[in-house]
ROSE-942644 format. One record per atom (N, C-alpha, C, CB): residue in three letters; x, y, z. Coordinates in steps of 0.02 Angstrom, whole numbers, padded with zeros to 5 digits, always signed. Glycine has a CB too. Layout:
// ROSE-942644
alaXYZ;...
//
This chain:
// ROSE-942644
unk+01284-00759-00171;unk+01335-00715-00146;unk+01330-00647-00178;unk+01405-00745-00157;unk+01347-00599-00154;unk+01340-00522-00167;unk+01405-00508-00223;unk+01349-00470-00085;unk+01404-00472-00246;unk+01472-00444-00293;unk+01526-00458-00260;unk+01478-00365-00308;unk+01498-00414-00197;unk+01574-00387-00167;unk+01603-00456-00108;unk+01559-00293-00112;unk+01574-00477-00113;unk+01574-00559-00072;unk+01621-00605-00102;unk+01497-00604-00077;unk+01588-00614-00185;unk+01629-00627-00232;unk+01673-00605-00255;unk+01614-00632-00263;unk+01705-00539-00266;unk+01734-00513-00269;unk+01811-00523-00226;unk+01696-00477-00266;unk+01769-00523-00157;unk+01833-00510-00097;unk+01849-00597-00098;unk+01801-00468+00006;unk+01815-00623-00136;unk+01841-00707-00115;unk+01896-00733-00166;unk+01768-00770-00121;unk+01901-00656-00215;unk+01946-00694-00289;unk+01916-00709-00361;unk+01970-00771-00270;unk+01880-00712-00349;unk+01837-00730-00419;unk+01869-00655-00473;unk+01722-00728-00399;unk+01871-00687-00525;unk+01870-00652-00583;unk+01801-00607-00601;unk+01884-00704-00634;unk+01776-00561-00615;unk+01710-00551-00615;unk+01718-00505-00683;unk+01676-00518-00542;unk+01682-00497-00728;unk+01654-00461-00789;unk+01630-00431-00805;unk+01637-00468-00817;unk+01602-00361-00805;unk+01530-00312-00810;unk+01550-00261-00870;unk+01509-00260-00725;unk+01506-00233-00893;unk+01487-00216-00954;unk+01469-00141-00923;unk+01426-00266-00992;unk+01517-00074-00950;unk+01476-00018-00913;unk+01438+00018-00986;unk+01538+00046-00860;unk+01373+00039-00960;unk+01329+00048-01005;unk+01303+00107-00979;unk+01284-00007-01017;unk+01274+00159-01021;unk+01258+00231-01004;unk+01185+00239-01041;unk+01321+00287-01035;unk+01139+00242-00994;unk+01070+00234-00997;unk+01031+00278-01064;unk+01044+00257-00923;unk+00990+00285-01100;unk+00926+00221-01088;unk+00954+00145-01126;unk+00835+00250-01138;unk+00954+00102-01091;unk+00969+00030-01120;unk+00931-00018-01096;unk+01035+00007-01110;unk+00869-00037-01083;unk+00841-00084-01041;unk+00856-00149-01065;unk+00771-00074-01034;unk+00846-00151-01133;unk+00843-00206-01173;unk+00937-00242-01154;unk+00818-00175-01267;unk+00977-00187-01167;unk+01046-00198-01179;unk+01074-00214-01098;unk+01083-00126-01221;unk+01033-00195-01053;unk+01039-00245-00985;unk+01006-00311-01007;unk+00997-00213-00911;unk+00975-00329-01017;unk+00954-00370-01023;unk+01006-00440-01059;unk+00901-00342-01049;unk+01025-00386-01114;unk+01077-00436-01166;unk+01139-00446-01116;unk+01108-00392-01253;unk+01158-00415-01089;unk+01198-00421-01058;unk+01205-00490-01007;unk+01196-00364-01036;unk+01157-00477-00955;unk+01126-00536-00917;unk+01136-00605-00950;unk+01050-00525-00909;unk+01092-00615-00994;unk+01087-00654-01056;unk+01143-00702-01075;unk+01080-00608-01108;unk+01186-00645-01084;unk+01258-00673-01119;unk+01301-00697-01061;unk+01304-00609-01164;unk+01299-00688-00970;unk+01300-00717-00948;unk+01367-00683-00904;unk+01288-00770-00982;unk+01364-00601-00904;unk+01418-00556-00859;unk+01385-00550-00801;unk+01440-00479-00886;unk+01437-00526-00755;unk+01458-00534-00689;unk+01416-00477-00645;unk+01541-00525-00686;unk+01401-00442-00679;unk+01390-00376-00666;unk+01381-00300-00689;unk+01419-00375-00642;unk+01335-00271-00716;unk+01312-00192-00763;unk+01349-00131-00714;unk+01200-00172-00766;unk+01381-00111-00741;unk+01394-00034-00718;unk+01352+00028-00760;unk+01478-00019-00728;unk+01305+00057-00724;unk+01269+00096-00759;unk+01292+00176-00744;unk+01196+00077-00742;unk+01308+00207-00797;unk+01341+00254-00787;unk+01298+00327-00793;unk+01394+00245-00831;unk+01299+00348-00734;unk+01268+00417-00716;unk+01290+00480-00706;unk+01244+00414-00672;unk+01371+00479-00720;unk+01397+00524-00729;unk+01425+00548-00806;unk+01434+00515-00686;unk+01405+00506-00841;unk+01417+00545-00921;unk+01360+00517-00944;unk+01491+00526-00976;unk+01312+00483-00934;unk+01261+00448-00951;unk+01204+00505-00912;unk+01268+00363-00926;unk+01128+00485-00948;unk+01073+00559-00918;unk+01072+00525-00839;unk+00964+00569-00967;unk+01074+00538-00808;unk+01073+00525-00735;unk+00979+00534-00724;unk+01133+00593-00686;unk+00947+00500-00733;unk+00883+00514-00738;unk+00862+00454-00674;unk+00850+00504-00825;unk+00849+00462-00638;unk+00835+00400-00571;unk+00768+00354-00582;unk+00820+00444-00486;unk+00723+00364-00633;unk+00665+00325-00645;unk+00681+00264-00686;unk+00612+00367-00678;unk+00743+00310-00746;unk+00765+00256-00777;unk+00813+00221-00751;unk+00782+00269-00831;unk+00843+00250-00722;unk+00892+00200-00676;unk+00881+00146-00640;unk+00917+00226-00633;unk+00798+00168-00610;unk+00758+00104-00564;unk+00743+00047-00602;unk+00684+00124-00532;unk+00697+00051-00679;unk+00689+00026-00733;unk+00765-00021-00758;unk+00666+00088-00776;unk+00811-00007-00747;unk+00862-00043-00788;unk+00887-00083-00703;unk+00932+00022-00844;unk+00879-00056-00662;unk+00917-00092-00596;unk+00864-00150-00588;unk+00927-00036-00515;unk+00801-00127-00609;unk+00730-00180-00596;unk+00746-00242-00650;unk+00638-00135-00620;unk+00760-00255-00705;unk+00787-00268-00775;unk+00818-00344-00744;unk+00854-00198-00812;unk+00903-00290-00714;unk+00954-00336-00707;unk+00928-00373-00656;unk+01020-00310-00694;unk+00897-00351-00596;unk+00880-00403-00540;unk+00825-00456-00563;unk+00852-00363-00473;unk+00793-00451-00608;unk+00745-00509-00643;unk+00797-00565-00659;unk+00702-00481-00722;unk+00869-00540-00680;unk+00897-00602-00702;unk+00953-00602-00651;unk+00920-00605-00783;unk+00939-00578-00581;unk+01007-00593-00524;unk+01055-00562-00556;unk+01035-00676-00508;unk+01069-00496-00589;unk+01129-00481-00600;unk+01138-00408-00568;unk+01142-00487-00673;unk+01201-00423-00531;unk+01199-00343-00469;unk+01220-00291-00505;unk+01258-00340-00394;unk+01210-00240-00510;unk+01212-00161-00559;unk+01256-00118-00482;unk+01094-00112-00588;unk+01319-00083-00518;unk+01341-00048-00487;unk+01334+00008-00531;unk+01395-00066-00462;unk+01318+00076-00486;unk+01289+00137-00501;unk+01352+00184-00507;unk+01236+00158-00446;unk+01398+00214-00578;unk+01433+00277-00576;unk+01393+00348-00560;unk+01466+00282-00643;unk+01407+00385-00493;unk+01372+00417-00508;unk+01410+00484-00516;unk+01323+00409-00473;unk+01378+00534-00498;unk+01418+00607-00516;unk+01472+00648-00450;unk+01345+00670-00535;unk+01521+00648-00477;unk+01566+00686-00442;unk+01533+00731-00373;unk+01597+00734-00498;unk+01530+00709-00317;unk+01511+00728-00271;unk+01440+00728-00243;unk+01533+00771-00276;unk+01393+00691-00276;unk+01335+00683-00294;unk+01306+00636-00252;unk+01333+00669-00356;unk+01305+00647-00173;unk+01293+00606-00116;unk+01211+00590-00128;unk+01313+00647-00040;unk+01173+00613-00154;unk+01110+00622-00164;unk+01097+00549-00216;unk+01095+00702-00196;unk+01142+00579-00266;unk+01108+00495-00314;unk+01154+00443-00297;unk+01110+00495-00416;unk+01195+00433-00260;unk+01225+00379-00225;unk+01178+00350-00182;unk+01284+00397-00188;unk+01127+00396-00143;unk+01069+00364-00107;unk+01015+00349-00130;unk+01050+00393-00064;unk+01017+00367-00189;unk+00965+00358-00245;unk+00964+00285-00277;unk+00981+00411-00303;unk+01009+00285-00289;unk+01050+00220-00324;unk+01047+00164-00256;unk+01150+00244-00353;unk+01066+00172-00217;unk+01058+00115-00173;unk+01010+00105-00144;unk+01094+00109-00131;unk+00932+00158-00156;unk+00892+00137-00124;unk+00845+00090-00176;unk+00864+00193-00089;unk+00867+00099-00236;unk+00848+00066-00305;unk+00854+00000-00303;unk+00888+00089-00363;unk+00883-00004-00268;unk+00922-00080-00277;unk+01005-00090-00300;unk+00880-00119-00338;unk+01033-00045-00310;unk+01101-00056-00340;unk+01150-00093-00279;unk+01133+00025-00367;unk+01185-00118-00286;unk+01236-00172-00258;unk+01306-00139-00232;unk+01255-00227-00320;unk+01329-00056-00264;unk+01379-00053-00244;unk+01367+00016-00306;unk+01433-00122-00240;unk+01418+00057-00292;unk+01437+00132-00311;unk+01510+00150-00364;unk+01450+00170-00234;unk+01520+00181-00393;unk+01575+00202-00428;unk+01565+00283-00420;unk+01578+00171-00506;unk+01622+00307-00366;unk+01631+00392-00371;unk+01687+00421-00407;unk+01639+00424-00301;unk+01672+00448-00454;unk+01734+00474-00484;unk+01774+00533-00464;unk+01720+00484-00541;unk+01833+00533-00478;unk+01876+00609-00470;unk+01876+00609-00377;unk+01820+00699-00517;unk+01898+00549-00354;unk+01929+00555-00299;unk+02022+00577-00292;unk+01911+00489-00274;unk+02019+00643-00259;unk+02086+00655-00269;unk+02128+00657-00196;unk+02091+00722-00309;unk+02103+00646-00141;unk+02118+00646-00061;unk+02073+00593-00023;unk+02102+00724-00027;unk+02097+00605+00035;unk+02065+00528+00086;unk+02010+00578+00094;unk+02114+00486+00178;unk+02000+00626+00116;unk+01950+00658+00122;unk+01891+00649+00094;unk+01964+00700+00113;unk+01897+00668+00008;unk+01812+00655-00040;unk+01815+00564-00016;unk+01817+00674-00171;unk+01868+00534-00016;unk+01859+00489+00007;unk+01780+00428+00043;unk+01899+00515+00035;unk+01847+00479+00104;unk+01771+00453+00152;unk+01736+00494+00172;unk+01775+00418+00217;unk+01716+00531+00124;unk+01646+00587+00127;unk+01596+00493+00081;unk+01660+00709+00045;unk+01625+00489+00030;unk+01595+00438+00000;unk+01567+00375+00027;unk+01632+00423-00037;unk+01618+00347+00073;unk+01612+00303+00092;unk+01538+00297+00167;unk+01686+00294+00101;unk+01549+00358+00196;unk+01490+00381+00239;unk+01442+00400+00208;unk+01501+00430+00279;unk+01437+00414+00153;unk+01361+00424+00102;unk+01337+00341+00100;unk+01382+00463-00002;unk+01393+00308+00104;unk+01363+00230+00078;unk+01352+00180+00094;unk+01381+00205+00048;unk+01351+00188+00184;unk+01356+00148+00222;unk+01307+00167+00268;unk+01415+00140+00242;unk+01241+00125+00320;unk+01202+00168+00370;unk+01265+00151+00407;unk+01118+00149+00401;unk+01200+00208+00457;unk+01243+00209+00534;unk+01266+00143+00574;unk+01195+00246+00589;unk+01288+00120+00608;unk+01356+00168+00641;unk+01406+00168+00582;unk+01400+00128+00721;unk+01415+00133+00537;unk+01460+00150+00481;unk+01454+00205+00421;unk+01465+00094+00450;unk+01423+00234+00403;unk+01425+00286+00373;unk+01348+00333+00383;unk+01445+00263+00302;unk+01327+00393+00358;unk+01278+00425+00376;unk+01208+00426+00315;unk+01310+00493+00395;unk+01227+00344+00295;unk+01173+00348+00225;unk+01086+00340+00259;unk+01194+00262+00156;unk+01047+00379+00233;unk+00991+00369+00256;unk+00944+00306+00259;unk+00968+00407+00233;unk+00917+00287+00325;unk+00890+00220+00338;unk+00812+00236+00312;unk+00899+00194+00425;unk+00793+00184+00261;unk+00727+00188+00249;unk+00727+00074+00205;unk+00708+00285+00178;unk+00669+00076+00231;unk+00653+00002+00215;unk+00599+00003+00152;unk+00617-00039+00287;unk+00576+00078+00147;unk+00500+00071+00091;unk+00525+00094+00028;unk+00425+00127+00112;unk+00594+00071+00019;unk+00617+00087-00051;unk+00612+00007-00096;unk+00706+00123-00047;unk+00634+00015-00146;unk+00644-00040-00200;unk+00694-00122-00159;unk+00701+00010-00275;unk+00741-00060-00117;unk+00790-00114-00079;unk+00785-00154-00022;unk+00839-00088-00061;unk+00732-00126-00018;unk+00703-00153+00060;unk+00639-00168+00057;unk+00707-00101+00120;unk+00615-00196-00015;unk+00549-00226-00043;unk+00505-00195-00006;unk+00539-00303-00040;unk+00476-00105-00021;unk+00444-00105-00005;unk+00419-00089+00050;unk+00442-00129-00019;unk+00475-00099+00106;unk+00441-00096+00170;unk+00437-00172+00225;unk+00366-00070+00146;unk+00425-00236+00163;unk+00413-00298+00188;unk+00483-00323+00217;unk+00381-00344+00133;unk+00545-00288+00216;unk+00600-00331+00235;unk+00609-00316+00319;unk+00672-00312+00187;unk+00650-00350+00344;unk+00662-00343+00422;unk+00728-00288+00409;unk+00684-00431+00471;unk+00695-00245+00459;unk+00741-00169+00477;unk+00804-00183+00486;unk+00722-00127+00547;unk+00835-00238+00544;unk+00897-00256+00555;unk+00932-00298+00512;unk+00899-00281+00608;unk+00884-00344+00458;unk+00925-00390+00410;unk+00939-00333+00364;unk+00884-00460+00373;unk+00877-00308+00335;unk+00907-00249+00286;unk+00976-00214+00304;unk+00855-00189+00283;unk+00984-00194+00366;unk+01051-00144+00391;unk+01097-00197+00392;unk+01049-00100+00472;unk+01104-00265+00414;unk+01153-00283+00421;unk+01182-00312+00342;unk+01146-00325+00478;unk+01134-00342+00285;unk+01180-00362+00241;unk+01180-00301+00203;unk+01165-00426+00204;unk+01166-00233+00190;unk+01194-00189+00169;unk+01272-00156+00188;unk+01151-00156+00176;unk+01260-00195+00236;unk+01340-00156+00290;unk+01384-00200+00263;unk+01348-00163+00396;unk+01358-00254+00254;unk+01409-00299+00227;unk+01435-00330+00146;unk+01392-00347+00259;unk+01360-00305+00122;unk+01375-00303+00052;unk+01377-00273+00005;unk+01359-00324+00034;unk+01382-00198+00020;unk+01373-00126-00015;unk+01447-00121-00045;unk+01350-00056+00044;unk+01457-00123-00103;unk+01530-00129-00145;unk+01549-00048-00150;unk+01519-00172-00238;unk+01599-00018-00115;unk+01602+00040-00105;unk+01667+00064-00168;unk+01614+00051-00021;unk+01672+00073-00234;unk+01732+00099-00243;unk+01742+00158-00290;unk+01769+00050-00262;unk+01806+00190-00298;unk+01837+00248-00321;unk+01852+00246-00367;unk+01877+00270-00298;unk+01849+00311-00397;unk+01909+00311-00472;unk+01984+00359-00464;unk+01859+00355-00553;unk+02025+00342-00488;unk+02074+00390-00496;unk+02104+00416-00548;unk+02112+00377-00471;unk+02084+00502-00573;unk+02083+00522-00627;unk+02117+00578-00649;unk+02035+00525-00637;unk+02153+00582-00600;unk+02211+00665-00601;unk+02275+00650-00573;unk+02182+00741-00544;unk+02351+00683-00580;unk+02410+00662-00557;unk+02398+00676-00491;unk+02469+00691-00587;unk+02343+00741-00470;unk+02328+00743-00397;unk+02325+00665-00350;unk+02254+00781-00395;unk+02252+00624-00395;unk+02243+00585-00359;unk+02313+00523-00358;unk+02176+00567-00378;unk+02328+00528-00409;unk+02377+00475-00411;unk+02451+00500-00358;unk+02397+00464-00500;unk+02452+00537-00339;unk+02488+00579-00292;unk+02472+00547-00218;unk+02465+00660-00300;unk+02397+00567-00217;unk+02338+00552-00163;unk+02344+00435-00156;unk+02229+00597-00217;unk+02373+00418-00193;unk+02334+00333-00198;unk+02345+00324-00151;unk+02354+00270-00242;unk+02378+00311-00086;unk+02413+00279-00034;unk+02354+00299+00012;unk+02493+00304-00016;unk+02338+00362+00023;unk+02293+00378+00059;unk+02227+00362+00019;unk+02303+00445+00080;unk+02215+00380-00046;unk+02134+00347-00034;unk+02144+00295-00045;unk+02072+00366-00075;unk+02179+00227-00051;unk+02162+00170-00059;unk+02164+00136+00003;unk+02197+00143-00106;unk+02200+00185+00061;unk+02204+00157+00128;unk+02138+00168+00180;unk+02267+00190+00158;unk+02091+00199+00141;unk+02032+00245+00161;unk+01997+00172+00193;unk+01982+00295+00085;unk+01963+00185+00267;unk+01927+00127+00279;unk+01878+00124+00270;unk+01926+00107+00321;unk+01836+00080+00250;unk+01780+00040+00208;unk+01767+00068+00124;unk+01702+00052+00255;unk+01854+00106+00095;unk+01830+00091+00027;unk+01845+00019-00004;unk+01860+00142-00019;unk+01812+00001-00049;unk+01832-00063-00055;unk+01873-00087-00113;unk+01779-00097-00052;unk+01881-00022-00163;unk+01931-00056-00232;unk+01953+00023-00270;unk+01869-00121-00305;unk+01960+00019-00306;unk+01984+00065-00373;unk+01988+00070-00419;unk+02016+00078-00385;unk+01955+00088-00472;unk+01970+00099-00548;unk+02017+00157-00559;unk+01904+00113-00589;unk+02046+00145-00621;unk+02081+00204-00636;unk+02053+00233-00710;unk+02163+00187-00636;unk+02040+00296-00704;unk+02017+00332-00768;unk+02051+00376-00812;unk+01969+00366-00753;unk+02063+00303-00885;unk+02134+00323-00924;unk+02132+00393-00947;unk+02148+00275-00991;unk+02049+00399-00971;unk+02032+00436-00999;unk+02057+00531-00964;unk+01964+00406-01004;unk+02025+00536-00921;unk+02032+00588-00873;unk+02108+00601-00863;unk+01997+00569-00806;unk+02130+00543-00842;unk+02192+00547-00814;unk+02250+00574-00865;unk+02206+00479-00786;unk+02227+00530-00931;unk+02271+00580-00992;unk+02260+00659-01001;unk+02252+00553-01069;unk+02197+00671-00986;unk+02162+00737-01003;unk+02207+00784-00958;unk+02074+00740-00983;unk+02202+00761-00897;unk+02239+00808-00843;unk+02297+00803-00828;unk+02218+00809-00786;unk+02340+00774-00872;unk+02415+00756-00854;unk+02442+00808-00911;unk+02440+00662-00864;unk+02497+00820-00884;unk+02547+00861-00919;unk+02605+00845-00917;unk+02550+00918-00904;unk+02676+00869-00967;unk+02710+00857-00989;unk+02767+00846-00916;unk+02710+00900-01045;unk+02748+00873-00866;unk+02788+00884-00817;unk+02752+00820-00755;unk+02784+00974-00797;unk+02703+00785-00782;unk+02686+00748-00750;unk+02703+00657-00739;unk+02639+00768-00764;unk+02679+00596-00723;unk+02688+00563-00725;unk+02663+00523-00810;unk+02674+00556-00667;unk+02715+00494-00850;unk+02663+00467-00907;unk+02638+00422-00875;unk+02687+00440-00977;unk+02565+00406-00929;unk+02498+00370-00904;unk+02520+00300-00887;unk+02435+00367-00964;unk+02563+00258-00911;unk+02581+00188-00895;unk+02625+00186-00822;unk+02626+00157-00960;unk+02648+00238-00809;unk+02683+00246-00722;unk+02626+00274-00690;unk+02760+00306-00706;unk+02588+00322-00693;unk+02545+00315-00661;unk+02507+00282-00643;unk+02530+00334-00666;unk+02474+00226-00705;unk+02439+00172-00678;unk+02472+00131-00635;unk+02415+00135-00724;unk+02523+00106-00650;unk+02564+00067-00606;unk+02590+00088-00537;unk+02615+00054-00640;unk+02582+00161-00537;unk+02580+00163-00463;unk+02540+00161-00412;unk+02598+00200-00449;unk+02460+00175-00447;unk+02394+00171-00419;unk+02398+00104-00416;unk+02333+00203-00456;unk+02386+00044-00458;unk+02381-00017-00469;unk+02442-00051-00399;unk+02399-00029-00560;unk+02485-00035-00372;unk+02540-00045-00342;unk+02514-00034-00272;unk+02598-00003-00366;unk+02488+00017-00269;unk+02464+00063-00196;unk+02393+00034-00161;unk+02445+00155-00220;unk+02346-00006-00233;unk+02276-00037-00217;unk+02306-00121-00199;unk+02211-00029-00297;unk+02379-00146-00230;unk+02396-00205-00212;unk+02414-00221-00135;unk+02446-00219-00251;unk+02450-00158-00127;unk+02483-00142-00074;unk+02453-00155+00004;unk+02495-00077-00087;unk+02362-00131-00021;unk+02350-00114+00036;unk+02275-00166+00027;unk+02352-00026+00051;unk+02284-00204-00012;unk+02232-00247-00012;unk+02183-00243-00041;unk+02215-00257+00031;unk+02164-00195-00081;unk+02095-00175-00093;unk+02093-00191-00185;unk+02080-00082-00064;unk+02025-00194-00176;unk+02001-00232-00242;unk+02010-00199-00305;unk+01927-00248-00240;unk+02040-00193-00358;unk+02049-00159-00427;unk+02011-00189-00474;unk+02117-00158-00453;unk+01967-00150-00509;unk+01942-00142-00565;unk+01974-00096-00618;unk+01886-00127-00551;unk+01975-00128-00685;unk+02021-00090-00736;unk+01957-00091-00802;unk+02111-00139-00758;unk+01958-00051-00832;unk+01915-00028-00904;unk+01957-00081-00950;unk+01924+00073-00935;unk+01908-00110-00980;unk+01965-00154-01030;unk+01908-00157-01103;unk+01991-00258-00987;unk+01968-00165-01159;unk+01918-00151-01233;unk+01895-00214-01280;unk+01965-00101-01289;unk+01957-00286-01238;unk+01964-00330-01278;unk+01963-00384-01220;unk+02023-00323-01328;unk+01933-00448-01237;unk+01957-00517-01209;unk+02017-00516-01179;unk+01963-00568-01259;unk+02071-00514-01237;unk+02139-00503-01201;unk+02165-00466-01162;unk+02173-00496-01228;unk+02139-00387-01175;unk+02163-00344-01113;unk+02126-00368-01060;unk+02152-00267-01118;unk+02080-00420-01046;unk+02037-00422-00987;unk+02060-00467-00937;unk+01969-00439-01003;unk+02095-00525-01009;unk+02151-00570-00980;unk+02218-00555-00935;unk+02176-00596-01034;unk+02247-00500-00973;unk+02287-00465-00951;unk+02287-00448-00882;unk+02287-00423-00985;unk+02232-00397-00867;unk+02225-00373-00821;unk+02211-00416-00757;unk+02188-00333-00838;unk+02147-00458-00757;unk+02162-00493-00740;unk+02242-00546-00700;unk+02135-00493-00776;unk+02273-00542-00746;unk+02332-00582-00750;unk+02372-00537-00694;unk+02367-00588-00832;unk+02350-00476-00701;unk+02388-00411-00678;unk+02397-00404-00593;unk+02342-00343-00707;unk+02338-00412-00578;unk+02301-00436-00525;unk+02231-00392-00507;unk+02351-00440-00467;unk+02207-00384-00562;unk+02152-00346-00563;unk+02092-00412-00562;unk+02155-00290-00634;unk+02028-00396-00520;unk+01995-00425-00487;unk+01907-00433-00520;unk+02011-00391-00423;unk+01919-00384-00562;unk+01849-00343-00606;unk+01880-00297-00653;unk+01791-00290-00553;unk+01834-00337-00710;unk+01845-00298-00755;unk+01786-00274-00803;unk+01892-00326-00784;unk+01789-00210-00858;unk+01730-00203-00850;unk+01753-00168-00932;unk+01693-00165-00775;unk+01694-00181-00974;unk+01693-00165-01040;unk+01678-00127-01060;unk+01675-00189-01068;unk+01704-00067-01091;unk+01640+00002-01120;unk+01594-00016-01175;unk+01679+00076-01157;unk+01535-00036-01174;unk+01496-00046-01210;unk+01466-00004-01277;unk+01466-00058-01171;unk+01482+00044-01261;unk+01484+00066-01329;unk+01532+00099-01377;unk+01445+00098-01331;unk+01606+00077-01334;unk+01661+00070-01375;unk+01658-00005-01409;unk+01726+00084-01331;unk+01612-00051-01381;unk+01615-00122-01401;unk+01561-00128-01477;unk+01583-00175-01325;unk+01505-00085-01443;unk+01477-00093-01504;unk+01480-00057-01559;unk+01429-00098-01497;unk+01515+00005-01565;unk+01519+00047-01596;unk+01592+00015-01649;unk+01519+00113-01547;unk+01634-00019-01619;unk+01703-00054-01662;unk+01667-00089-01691;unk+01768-00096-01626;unk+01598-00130-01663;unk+01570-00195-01689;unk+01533-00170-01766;unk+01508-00231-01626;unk+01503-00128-01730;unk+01465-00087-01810;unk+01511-00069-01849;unk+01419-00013-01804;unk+01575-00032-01852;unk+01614-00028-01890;unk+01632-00101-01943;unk+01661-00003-01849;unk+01670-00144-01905;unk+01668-00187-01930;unk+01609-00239-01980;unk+01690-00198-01889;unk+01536-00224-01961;unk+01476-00224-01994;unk+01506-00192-02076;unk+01412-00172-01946;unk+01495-00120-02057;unk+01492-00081-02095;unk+01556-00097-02177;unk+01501-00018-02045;unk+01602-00133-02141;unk+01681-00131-02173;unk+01649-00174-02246;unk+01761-00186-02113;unk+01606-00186-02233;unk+01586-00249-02301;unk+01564-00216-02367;unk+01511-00305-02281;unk+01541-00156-02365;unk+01554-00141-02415;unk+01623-00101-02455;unk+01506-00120-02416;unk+01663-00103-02410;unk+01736-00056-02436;unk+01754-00094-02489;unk+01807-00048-02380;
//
């Protein structure tokens, strides 16, 4: 089954977002036995060779890699899916509009305007059948958003109502950055995005730091969840380090 297959059926799912070069650390990942790599190309070097290299990695061990890529960046969204990636993360969606500008980058025709080619990584080459290739991409291409400004959180109703996006993260980070004193605090905002993606059916993914917040969220009714990896390893080395205090 595809991510988003799994995904839309309920499953709890787990992924680890990691910001390239890491080949090895896909690998560990796999290994240890998560759901799914988010490889991040928008604060991470967005370099597409290495990106192929780490998407090549995870598919040795069946594990689907969803691609963050850059704020408006229709180009490595097609990049990324011709790689092999499973599904997209666009950030700084603030209207239905960037919306489904996104969603038509990520879908072929008749559903969106992503370019048809079979002689990429995703379409082995060339050796796959033209119409199977189009049809389980249409159906299994994991399409989702982030929401990272009081704009967008303003905007949730409409982009989460957007057709063929398929979920939402919310980005604490950003979203603190761009909020002001006159704005929503960050725990009502989430809860109203989180409210607006319940609302209307669509799949939520939340950043989580611990087991428990993953539980939580989870619990929350969040569907995917996904670990910053080098907030994970970087606490971990700390804690390394604590032995000599």
């Amino acid at each position: 089954m595809s991510l988003r297959s799994r995904a839309r059926a309920g499953e709890h799912l787990v992924g680890a977002l990691l910001r390239m070069p890491g080949e090895e650390l896909v690998e560990m990942i796999a290994v240890a036995g998560f759901d799914f790599v988010l490889i991040d190309c928008e604060h991470g070097p967005a370099d597409v060779l290495a990106l192929r290299q780490h998407i090549a990695v995870a598919a040795a061990h069946a594990v689907p890699v969803v691609v963050r890529v850059g704020e408006g960046d229709h180009g490595m969204l097609l990049r990324a899916l011709d790689q092999g990636a499973e599904g997209i993360l666009a950030p700084h969606l603030d209207d239905a509009a960037a919306t489904a500008a996104v969603v038509a980058a990520s879908h072929y025709p008749p559903v969106g305007t992503r370019g048809f080619a079979t002689y990429s990584r995703a379409g082995r080459f060339g050796e796959t059948d033209a119409a199977a290739h189009r049809a389980w991409y249409l159906e299994n291409t994991l399409v989702l958003g982030m929401i990272e400004s009081p704009v967008g959180v303003a905007a949730a109703a409409a982009i989460v109502g957007t057709p063929g996006l398929d979920g939402v993260m919310i980005g604490p980070s950003d979203l603190a950055a761009t909020s002001t004193p006159d704005d929503l605090p960050l725990h009502v905002a989430s809860a109203r995005v989180n409210a607006a993606v319940a609302a209307a059916g669509k799949l939520r993914m939340d950043i989580v730091g611990t087991p428990e917040a993953a539980a939580a969220a989870f619990a929350d009714g969040a569907q995917l969840v996904v670990y910053n990896l080098a907030h994970s390893l970087m606490a971990h080395l700390r804690l390394l380090r604590s032995a000599r205090d």
